[in-house]
TIVO-2410 file (N, C-alpha, C; in nm, 3 decimals):
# residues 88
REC num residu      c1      c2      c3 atome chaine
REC   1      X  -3.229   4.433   6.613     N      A
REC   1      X  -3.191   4.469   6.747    CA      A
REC   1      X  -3.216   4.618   6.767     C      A
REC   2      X  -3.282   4.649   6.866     N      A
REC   2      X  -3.315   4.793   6.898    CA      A
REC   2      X  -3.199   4.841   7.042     C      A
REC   3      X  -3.152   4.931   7.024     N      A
REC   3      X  -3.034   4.971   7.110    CA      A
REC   3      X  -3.106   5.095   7.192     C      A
REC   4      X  -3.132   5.122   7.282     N      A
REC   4      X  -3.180   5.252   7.360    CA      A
REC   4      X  -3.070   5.290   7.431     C      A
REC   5      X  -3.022   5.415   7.422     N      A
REC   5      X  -2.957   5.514   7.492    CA      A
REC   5      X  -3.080   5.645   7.591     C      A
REC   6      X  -3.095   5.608   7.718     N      A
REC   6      X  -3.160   5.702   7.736    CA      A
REC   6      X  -3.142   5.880   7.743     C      A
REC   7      X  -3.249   5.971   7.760     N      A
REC   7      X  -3.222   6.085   7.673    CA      A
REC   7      X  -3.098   6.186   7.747     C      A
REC   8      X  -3.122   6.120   7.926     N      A
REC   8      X  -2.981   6.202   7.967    CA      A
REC   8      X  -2.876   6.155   7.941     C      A
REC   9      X  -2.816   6.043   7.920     N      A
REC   9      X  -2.715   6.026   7.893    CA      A
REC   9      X  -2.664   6.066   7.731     C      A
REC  10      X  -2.759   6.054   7.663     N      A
REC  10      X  -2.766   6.094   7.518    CA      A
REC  10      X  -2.727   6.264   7.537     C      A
REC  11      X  -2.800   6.361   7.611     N      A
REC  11      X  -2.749   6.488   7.641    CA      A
REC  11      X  -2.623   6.512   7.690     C      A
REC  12      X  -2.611   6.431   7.788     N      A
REC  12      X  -2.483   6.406   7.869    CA      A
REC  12      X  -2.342   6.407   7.760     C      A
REC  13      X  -2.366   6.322   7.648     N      A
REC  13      X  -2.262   6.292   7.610    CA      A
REC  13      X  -2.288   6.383   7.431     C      A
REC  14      X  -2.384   6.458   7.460     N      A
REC  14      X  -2.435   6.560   7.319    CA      A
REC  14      X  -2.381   6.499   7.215     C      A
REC  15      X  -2.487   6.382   7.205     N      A
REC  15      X  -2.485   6.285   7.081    CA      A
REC  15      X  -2.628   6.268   7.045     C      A
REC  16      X  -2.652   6.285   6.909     N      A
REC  16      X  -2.808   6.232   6.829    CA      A
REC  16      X  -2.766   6.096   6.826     C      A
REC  17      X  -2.876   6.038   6.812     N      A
REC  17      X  -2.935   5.880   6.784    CA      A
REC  17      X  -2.832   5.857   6.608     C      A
REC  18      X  -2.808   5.970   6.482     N      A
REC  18      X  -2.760   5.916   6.396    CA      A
REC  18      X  -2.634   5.894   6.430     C      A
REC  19      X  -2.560   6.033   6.543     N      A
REC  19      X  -2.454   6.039   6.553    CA      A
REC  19      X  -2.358   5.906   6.607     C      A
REC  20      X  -2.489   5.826   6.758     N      A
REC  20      X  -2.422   5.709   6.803    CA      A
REC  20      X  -2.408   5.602   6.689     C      A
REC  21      X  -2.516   5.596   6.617     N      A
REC  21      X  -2.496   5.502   6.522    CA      A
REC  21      X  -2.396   5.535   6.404     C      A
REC  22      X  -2.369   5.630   6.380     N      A
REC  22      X  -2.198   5.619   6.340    CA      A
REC  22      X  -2.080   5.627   6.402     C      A
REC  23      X  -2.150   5.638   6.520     N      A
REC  23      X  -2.036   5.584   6.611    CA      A
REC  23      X  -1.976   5.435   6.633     C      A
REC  24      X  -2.094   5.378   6.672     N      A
REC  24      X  -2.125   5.235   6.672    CA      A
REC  24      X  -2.049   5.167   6.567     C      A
REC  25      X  -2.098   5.205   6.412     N      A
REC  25      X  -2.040   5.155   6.333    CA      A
REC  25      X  -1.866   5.180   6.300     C      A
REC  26      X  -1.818   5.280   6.348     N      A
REC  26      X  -1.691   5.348   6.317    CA      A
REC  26      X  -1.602   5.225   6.414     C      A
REC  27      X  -1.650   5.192   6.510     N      A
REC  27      X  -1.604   5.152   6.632    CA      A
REC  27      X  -1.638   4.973   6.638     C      A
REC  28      X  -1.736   4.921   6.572     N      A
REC  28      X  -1.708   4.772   6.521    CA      A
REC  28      X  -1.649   4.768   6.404     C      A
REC  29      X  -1.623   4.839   6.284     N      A
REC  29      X  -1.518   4.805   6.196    CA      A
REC  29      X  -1.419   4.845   6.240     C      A
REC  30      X  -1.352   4.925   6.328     N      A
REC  30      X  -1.224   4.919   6.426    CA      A
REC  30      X  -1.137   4.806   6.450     C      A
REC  31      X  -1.250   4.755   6.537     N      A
REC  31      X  -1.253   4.643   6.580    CA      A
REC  31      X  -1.257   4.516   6.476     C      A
REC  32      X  -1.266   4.550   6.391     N      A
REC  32      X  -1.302   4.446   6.259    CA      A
REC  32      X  -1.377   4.351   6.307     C      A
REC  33      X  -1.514   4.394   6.359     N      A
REC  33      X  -1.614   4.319   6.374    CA      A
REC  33      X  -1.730   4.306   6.257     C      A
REC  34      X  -1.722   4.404   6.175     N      A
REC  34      X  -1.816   4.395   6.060    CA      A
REC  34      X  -1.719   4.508   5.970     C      A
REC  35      X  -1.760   4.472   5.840     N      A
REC  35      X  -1.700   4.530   5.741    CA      A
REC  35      X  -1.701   4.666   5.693     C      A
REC  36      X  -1.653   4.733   5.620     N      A
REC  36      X  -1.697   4.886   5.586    CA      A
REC  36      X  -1.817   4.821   5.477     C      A
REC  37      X  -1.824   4.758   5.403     N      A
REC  37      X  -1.958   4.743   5.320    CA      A
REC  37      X  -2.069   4.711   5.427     C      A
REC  38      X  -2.082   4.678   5.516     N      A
REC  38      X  -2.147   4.669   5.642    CA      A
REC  38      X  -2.184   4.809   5.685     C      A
REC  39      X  -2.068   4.819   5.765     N      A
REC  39      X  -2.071   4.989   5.855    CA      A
REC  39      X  -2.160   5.107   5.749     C      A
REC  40      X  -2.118   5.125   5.587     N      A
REC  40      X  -2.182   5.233   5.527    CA      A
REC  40      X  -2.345   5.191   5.508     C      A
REC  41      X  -2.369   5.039   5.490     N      A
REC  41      X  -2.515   5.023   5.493    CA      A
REC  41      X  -2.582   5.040   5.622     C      A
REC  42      X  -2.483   5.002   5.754     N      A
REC  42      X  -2.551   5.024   5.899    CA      A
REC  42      X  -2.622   5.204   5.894     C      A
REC  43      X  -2.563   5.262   5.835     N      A
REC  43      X  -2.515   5.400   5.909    CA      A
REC  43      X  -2.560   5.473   5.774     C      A
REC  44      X  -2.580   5.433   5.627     N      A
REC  44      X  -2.646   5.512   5.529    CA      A
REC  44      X  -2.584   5.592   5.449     C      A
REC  45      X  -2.391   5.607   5.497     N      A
REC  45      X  -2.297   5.656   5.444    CA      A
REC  45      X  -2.210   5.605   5.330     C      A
REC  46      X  -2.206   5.693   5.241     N      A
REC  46      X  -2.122   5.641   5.112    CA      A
REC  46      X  -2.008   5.589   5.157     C      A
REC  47      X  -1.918   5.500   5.079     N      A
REC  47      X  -1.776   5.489   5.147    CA      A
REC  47      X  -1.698   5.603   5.198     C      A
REC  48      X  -1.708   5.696   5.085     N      A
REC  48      X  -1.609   5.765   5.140    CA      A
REC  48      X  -1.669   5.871   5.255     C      A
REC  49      X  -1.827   5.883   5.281     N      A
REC  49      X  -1.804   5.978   5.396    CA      A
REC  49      X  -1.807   5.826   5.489     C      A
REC  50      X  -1.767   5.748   5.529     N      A
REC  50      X  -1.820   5.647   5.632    CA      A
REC  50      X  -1.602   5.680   5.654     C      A
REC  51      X  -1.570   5.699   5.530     N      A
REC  51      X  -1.406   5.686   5.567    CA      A
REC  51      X  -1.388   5.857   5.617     C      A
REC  52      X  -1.420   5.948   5.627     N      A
REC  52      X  -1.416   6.104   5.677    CA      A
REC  52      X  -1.446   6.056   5.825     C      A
REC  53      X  -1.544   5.960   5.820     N      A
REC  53      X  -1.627   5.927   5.964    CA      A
REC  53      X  -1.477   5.922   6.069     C      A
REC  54      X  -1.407   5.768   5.968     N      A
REC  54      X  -1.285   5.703   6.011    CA      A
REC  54      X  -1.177   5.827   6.070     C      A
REC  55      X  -1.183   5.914   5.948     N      A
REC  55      X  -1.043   5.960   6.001    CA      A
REC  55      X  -1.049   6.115   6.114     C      A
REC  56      X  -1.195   6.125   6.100     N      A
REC  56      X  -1.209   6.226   6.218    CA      A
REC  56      X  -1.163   6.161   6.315     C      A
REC  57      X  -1.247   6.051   6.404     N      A
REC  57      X  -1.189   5.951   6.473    CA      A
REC  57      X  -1.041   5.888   6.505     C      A
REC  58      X  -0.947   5.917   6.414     N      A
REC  58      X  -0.833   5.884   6.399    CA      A
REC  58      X  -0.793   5.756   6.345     C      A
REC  59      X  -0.911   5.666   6.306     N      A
REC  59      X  -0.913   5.553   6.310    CA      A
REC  59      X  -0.858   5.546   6.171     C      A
REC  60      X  -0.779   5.391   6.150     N      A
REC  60      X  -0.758   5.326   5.990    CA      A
REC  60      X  -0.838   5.342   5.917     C      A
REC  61      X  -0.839   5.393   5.795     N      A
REC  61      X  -1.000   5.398   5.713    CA      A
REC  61      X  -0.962   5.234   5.615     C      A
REC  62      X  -0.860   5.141   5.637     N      A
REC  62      X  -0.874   4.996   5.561    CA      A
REC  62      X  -0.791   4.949   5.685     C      A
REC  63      X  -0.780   4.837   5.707     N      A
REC  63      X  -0.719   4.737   5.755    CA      A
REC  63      X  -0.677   4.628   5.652     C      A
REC  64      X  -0.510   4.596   5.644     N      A
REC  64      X  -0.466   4.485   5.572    CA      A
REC  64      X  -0.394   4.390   5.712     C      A
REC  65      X  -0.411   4.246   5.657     N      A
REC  65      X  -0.367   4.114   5.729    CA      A
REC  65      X  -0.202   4.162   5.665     C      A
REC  66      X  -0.133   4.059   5.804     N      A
REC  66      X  -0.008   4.060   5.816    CA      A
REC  66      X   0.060   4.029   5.697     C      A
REC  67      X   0.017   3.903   5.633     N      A
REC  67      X   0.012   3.841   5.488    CA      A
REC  67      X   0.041   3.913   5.379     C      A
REC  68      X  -0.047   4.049   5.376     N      A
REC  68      X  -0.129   4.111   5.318    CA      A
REC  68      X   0.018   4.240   5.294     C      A
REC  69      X   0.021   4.287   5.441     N      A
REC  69      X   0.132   4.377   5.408    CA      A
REC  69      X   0.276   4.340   5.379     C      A
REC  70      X   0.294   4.229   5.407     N      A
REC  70      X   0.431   4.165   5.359    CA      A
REC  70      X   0.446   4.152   5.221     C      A
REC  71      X   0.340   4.104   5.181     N      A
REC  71      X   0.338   4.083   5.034    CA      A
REC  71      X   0.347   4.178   4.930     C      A
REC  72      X   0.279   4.324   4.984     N      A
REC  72      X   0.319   4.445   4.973    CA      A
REC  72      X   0.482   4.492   4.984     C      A
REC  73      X   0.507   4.469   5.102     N      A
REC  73      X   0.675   4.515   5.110    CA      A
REC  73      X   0.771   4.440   5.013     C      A
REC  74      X   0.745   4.309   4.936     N      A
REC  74      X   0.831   4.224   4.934    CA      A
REC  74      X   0.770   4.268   4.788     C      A
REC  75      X   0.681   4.326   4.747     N      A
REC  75      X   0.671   4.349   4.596    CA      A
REC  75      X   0.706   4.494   4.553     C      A
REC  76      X   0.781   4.596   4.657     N      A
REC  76      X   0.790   4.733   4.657    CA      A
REC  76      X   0.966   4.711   4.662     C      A
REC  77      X   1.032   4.613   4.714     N      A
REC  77      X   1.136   4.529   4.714    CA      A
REC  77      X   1.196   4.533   4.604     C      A
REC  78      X   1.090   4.423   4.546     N      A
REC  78      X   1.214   4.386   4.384    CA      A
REC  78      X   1.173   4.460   4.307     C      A
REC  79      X   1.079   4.609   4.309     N      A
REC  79      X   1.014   4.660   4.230    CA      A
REC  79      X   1.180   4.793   4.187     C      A
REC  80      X   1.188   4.795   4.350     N      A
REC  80      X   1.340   4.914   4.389    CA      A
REC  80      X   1.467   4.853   4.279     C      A
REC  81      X   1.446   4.734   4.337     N      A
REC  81      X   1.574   4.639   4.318    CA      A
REC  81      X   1.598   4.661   4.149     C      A
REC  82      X   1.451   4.629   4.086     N      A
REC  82      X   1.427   4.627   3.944    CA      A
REC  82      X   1.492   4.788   3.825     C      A
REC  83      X   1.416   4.903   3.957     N      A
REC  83      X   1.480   5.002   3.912    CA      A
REC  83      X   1.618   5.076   3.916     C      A
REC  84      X   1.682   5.001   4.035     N      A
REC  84      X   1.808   5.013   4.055    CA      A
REC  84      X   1.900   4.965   3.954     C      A
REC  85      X   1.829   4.813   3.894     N      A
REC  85      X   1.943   4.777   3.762    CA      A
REC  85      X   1.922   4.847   3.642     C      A
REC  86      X   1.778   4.903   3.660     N      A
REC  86      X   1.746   4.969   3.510    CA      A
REC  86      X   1.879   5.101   3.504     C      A
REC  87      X   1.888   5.167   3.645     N      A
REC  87      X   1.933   5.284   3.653    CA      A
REC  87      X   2.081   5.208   3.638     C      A
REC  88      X   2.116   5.168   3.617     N      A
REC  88      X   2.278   5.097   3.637    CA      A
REC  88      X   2.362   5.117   3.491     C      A
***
């Protein structure tokens, strides 16, 4: 797919052609439309500058499912709980 931005609006908004395309990409893994192993091959960036990309932007540099972070809380839980009896 070839994407054209023409050159005034490209001035307009003082963006290079690499710059939109890490834009592009910053902004469908946002969206969790394609992956960061995606986005750094779209865009030519190692993970971690594709995640500098992220956090200039303000954006999440990972996204976890609801699942995902519960399972987290509920293992940080009995982890407390665990050290609380040690400390007892």
């Amino acid at each position: 797919m070839t994407i054209t931005i023409p050159d005034n609006l490209a001035d307009k908004a003082k963006v290079t052609e690499r710059e939109a395309l890490i834009e592009l990409a910053c902004r469908l893994f946002d969206a969790e439309r394609i992956s960061k192993f995606e986005a750094t091959s779209l865009t030519g960036l190692s993970r971690i500058e594709f995640e500098e990309q992220l956090v200039d932007r303000k954006l999440p540099r990972m996204r976890i499912s609801e699942e995902e972070g519960l399972k987290d809380i509920a293992a940080a839980l009995a982890h407390a709980e665990k050290l609380k009896c040690l400390s007892s």
